[in-house]
N, C-alpha and C positions, 0 to 999 in steps of 0.2 A: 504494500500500500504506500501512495506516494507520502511523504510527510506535511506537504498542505497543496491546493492549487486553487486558484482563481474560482471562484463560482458565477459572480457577478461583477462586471466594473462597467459603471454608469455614468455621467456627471453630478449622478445624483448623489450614490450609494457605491461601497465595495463591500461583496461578502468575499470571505476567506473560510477554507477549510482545513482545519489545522488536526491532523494526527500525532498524537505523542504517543512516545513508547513510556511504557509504567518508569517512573525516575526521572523523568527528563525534565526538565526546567527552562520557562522563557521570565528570563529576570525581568525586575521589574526597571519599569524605561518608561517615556515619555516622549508625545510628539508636539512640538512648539508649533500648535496650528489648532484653531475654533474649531469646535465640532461637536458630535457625540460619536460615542462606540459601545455597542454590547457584544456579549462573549454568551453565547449560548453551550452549555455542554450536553452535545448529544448523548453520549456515550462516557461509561469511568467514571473514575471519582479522583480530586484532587484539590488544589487550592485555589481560588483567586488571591494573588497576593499584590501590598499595597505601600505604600511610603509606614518609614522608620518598622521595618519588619510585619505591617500588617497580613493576616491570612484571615482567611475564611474561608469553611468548607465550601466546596463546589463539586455536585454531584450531576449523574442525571436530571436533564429538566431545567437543572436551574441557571439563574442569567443573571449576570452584572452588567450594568447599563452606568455609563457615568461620563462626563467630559473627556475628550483623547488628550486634555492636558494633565490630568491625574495621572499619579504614577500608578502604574497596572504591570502585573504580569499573571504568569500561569503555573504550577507544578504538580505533574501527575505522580500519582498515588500508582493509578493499574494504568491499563494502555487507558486514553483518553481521546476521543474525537469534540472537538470544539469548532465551534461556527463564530466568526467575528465578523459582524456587519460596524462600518466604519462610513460616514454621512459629516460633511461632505469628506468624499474619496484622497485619500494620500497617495 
């Protein structure tokens, strides 16, 4: 399985689909640009994680939605499939 590819890039909107292997880690980071971003987790269980060590779980179903200037990242627990729609598009 590939580790993420394109789903949608619009003027509008960009989904992404992101596969992790159980352990893997997208640290947390930040884009200097207006907008919103959510991270749906299809699949797995792991962390949304957040400025000064923040986490919280992140399972099946669930979704963080928040400014794409927030620091944000990701760390799977099992293998993990996650959807990031990102408005407007980077």
């Amino acid at each position: 399985m590939r580790r993420f590819f394109l789903v949608e890039d619009s003027p509008f909107f960009e989904i992404i689909n992101f596969n992790l292997a159980a352990g893997a880690t997208f640290p947390v980071h930040i884009h200097d640009l207006d907008g919103q971003r959510s991270i749906l987790v299809i699949e797995g269980e792991g962390f949304f994680l957040g400025a000064d060590g923040a986490e919280m779980t992140a399972g099946t179903g669930d979704m963080l939605i928040s400014e794409i200037r927030e620091p944000h990242g990701v760390r799977a627990v099992s293998d993990m499939r996650i959807v990031v729609t990102i408005a407007p598009p980077i």
